[in-house]
MMTF fields as JSON, N, C-alpha, C and O atoms, coordinates in Angstrom:
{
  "mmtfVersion": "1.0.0",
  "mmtfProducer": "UNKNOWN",
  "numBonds": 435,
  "numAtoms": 436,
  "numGroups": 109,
  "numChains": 1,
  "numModels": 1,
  "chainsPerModel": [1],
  "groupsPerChain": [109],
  "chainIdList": ["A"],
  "bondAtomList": [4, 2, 8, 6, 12, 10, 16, 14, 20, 18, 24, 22, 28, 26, 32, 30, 36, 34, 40, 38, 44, 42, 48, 46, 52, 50, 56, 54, 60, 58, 64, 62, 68, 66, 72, 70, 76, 74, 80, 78, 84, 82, 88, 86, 92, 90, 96, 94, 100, 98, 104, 102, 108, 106, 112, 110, 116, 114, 120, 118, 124, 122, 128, 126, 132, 130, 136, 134, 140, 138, 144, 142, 148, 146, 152, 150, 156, 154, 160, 158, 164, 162, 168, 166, 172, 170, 176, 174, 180, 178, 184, 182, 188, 186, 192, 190, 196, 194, 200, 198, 204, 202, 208, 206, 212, 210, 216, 214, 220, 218, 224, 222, 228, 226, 232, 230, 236, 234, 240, 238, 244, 242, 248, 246, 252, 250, 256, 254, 260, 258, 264, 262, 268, 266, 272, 270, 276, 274, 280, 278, 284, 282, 288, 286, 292, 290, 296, 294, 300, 298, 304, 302, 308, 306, 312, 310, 316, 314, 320, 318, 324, 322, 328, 326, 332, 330, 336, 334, 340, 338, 344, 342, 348, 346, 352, 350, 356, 354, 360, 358, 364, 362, 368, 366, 372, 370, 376, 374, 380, 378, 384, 382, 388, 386, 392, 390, 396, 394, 400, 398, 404, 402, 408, 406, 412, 410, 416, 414, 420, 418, 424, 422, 428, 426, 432, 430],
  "bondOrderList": [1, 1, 1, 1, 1, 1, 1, 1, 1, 1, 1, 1, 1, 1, 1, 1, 1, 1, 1, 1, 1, 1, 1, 1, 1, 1, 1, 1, 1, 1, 1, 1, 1, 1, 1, 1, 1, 1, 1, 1, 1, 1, 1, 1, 1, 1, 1, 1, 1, 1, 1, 1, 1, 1, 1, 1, 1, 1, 1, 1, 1, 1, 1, 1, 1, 1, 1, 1, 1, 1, 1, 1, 1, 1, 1, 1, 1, 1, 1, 1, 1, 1, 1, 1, 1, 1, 1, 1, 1, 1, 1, 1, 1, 1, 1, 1, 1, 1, 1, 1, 1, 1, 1, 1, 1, 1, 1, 1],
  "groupList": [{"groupName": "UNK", "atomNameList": ["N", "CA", "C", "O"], "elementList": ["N", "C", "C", "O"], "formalChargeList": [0, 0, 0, 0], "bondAtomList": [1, 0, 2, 1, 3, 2], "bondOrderList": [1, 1, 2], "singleLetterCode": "X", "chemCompType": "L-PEPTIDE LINKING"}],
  "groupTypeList": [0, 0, 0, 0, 0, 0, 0, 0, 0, 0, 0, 0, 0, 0, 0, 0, 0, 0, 0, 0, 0, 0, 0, 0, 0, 0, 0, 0, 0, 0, 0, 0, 0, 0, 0, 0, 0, 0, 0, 0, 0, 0, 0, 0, 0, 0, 0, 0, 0, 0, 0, 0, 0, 0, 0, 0, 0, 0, 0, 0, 0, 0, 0, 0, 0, 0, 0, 0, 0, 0, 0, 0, 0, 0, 0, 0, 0, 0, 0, 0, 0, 0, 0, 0, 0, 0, 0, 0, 0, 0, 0, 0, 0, 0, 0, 0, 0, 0, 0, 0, 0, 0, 0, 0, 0, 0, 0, 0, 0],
  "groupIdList": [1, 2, 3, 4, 5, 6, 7, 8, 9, 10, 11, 12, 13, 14, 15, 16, 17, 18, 19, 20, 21, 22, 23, 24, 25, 26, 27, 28, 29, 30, 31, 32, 33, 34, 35, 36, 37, 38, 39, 40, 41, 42, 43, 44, 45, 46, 47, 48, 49, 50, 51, 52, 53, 54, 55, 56, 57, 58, 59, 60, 61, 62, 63, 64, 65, 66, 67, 68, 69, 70, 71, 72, 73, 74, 75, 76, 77, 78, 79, 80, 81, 82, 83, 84, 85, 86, 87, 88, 89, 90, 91, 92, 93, 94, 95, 96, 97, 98, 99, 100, 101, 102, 103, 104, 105, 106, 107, 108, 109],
  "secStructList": [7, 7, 7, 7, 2, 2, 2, 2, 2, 2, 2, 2, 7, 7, 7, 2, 2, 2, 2, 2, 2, 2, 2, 2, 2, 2, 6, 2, 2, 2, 2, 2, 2, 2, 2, 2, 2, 2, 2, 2, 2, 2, 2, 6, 7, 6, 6, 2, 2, 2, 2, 2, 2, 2, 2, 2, 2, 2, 2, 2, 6, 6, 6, 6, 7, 2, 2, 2, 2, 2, 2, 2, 2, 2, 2, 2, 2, 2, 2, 2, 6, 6, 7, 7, 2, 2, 2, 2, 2, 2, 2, 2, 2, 2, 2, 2, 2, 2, 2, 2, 2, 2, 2, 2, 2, 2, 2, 2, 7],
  "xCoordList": [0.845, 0.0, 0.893, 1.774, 0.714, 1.764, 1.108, 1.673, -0.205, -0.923, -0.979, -1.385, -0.632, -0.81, -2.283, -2.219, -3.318, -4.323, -4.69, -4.92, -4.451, -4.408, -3.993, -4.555, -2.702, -1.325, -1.27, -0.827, -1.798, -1.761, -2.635, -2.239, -4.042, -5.363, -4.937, -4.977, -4.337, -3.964, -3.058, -3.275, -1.761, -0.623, -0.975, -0.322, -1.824, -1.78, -3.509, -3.857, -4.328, -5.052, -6.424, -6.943, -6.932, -7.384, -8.821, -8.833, -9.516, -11.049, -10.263, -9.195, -11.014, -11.052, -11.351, -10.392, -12.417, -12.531, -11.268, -10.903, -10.801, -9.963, -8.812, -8.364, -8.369, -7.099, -7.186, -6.268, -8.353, -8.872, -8.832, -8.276, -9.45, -9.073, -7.618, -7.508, -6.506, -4.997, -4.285, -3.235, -4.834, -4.398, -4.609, -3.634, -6.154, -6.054, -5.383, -5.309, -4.867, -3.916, -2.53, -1.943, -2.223, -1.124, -1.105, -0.059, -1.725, -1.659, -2.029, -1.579, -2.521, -2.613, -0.814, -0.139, -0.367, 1.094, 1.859, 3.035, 1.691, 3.043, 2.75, 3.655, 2.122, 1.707, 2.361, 2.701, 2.478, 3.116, 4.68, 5.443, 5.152, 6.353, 6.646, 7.508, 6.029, 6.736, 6.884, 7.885, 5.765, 6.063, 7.462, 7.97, 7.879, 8.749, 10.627, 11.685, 10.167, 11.205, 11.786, 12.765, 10.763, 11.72, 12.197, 13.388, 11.606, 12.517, 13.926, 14.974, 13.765, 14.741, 16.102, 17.19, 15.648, 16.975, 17.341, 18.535, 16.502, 17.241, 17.866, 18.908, 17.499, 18.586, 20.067, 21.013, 19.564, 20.935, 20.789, 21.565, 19.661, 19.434, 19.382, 18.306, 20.296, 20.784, 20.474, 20.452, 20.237, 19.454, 18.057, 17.224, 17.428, 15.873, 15.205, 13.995, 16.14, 15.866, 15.809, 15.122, 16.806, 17.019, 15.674, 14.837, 14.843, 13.786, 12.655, 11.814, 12.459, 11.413, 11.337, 10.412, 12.302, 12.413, 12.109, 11.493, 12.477, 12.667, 11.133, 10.668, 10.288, 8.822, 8.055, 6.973, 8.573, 7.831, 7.848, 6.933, 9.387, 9.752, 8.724, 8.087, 8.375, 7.934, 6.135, 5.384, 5.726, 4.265, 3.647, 2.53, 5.024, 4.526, 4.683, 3.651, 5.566, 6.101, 4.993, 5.057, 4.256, 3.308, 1.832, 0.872, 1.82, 0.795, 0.876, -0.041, 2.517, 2.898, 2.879, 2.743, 3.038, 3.629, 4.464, 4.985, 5.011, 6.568, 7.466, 8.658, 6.791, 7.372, 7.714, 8.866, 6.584, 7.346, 8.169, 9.12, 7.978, 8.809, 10.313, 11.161, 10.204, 11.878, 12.74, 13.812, 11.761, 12.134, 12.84, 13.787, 11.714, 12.395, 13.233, 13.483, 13.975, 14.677, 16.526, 17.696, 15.825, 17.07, 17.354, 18.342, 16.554, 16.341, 16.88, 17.431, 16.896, 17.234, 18.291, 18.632, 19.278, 20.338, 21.25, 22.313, 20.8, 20.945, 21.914, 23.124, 20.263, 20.676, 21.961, 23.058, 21.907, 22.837, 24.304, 25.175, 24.634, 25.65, 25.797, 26.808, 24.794, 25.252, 25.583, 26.628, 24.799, 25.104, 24.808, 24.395, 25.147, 24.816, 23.487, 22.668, 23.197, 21.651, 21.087, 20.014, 21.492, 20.695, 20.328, 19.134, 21.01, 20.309, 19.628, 18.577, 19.769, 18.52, 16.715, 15.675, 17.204, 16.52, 15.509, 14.32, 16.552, 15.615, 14.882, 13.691, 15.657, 15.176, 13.654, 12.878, 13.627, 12.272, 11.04, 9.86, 11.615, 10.622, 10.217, 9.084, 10.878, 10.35, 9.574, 8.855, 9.778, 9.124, 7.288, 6.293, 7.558, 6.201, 5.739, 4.586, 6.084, 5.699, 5.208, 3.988, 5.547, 4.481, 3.721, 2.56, 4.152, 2.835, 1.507, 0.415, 1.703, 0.769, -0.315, -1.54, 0.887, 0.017, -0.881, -1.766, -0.519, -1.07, -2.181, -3.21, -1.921, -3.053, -4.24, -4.855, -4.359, -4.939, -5.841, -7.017, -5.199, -5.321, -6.469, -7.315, -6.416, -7.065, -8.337, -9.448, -8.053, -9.456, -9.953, -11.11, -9.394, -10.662, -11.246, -12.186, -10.469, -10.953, -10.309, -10.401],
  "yCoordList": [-1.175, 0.0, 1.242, 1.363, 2.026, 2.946, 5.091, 6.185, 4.612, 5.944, 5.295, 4.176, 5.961, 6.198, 7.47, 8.698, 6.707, 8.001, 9.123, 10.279, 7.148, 8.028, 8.905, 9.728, 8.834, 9.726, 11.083, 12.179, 10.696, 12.189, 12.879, 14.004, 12.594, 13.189, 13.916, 15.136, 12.692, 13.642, 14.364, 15.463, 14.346, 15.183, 16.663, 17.695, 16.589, 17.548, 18.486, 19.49, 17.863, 18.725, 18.876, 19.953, 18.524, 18.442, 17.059, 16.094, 17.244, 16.219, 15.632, 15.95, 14.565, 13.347, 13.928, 13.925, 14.421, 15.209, 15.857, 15.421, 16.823, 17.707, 16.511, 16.293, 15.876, 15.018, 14.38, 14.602, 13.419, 12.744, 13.818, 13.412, 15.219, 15.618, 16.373, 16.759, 16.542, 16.326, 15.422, 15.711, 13.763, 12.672, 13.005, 13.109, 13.193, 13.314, 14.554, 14.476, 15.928, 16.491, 15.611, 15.397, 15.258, 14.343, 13.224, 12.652, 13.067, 11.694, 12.692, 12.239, 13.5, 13.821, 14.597, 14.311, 15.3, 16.062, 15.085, 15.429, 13.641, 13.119, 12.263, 11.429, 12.034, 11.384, 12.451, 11.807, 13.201, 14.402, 14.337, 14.401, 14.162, 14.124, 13.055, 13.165, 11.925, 10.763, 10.691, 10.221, 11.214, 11.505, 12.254, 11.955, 13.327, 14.432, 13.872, 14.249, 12.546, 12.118, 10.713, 10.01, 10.599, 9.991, 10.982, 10.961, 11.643, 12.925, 13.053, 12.519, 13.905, 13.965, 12.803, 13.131, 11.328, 10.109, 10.04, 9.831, 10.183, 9.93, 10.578, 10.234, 12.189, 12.932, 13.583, 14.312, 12.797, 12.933, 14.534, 15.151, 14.7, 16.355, 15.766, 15.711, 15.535, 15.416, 16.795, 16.848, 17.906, 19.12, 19.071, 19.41, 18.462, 18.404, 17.246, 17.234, 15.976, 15.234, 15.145, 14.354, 16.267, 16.55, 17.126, 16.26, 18.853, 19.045, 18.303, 18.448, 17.552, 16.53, 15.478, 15.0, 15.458, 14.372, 15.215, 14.657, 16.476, 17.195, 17.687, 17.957, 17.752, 17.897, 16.854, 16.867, 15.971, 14.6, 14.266, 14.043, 14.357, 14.549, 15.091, 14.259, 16.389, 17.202, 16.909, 17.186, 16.394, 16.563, 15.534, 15.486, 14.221, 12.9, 13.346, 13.171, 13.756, 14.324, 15.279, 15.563, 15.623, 16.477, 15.47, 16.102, 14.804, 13.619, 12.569, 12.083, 12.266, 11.552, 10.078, 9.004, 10.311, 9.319, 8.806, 9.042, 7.571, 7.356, 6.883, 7.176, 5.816, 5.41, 6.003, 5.913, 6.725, 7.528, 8.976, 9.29, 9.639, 10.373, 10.028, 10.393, 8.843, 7.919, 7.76, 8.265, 6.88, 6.663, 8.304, 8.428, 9.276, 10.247, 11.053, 12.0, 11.103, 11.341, 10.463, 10.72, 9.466, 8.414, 9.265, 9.998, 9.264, 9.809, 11.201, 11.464, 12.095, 13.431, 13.201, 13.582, 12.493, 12.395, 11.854, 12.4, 10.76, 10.183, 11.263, 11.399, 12.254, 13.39, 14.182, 14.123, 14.69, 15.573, 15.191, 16.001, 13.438, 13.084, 12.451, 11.793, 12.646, 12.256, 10.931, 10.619, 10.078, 8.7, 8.199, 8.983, 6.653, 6.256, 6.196, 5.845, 6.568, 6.979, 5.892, 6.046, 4.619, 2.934, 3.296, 3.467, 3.359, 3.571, 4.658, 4.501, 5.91, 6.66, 5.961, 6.044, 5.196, 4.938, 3.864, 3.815, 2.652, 1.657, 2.443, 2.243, 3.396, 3.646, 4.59, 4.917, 4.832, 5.638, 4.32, 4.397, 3.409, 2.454, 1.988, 1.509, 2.026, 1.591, 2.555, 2.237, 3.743, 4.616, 4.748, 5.01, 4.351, 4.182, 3.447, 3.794, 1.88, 0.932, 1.466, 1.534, 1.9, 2.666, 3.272, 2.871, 4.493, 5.191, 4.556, 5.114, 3.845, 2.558, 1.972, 2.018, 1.369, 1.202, 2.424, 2.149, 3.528, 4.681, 5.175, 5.761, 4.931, 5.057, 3.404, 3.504, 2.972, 1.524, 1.531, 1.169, 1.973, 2.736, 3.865, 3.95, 4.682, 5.969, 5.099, 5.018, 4.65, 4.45, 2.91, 2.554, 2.31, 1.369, 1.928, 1.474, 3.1, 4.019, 3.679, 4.215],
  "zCoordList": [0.0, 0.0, 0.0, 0.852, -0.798, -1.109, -0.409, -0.399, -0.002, 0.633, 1.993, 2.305, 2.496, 4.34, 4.29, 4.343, 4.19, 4.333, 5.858, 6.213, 6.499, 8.137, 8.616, 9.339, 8.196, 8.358, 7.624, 7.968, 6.629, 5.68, 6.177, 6.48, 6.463, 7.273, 8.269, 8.432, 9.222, 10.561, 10.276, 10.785, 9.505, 9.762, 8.58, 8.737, 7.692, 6.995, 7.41, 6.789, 8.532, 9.109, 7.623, 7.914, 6.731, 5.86, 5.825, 6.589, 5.123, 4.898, 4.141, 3.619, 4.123, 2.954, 1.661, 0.89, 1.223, 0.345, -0.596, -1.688, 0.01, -0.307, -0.281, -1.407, 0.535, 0.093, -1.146, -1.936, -1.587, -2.422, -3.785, -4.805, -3.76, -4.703, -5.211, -6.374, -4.2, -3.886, -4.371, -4.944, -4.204, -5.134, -6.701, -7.445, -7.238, -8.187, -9.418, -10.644, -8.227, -8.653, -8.772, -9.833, -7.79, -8.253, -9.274, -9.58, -9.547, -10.41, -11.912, -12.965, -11.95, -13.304, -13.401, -14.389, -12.583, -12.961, -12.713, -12.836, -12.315, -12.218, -13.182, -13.149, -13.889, -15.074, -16.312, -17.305, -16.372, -17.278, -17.167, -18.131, -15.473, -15.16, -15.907, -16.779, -15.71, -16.039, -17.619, -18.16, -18.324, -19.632, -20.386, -21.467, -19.406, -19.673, -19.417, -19.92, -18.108, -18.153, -19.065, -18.814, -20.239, -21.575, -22.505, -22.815, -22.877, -23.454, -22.608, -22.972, -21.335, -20.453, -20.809, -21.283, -20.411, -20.188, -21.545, -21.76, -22.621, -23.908, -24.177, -24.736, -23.864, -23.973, -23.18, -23.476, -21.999, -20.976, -19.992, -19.262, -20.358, -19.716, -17.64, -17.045, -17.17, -15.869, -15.033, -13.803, -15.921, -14.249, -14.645, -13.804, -16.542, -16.024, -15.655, -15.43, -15.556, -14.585, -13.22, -12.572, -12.666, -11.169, -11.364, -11.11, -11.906, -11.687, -11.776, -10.889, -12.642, -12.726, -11.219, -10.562, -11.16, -9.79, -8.523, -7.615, -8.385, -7.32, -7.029, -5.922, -8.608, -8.152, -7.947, -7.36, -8.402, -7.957, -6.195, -5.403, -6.029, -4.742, -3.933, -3.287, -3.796, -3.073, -3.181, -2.245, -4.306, -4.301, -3.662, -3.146, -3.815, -3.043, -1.345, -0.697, -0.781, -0.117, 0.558, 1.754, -0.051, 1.197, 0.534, 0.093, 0.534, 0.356, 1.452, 2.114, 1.507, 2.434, 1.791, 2.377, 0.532, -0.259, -0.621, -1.711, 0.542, 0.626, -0.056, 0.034, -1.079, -1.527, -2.854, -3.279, -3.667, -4.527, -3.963, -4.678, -3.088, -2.431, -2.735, -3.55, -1.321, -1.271, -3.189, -3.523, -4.109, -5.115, -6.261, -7.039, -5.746, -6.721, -6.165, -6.911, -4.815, -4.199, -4.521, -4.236, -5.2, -5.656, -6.872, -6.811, -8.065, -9.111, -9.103, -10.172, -8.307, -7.527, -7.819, -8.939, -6.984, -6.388, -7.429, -7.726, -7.977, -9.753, -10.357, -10.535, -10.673, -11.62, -10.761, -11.316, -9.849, -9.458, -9.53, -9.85, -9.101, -9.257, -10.787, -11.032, -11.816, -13.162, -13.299, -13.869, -12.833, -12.212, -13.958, -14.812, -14.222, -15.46, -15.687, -14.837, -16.948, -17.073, -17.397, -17.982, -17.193, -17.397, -15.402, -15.156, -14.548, -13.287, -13.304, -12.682, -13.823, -13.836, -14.037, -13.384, -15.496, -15.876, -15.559, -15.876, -14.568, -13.846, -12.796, -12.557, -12.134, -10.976, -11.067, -10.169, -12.447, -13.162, -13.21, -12.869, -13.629, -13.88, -12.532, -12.473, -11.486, -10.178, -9.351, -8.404, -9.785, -9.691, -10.113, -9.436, -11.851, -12.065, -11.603, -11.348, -11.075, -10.621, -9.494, -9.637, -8.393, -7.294, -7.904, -7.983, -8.563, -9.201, -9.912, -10.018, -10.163, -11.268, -9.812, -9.704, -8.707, -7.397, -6.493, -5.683, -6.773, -5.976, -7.12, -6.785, -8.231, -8.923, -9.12, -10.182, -8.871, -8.237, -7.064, -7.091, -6.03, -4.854, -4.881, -3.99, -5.944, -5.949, -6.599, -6.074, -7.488, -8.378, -7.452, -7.679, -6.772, -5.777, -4.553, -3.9, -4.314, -3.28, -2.441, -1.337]
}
């Protein structure tokens, strides 16, 4: 399970409602992100992969979505140290792989 709803409820002070429609902000811009970052790896662009990651970072991140949080925080760090872009690139796909679960999540409720 990749949403802590409990946790996000209590720690971000917010309805169900309004979180629920918070997810589906997220899932539509990180669905864009994730689009932006094949352009990005094919082309080796290592600071707009750091940004792409760094907003992914942050949006999971006040959701309280850890595991893509943790993952684009790798991806972050990837880019900054210019790491080989075959690990950029797995570490993208494990990425969607949560995302794929947090969107699963959203749509069984």
């Amino acid at each position: 399970m990749q949403i802590d709803r409990a946790r996000a409820l209590q720690e971000l002070g917010i309805s169900e409602k309004l979180f629920n429609e918070l997810l589906e902000i997220f899932i539509e811009q990180t669905e864009s992100a994730l689009k932006i970052f094949e352009e990005t790896v094919y082309n080796k662009d290592y600071e707009e992969i750091r940004k792409n990651a760094h907003f992914i970072k942050g949006s999971a991140g006040n959701l309280r979505i850890d595991g893509i949080q943790g993952m684009a925080k790798e991806i972050e760090r990837g880019a900054i140290e210019q790491q080989d872009i075959i690990v950029i690139k797995n570490n993208i796909g494990k990425l969607r792989v949560f995302f794929e679960e947090v969107k699963k999540e959203v749509s069984d409720g």
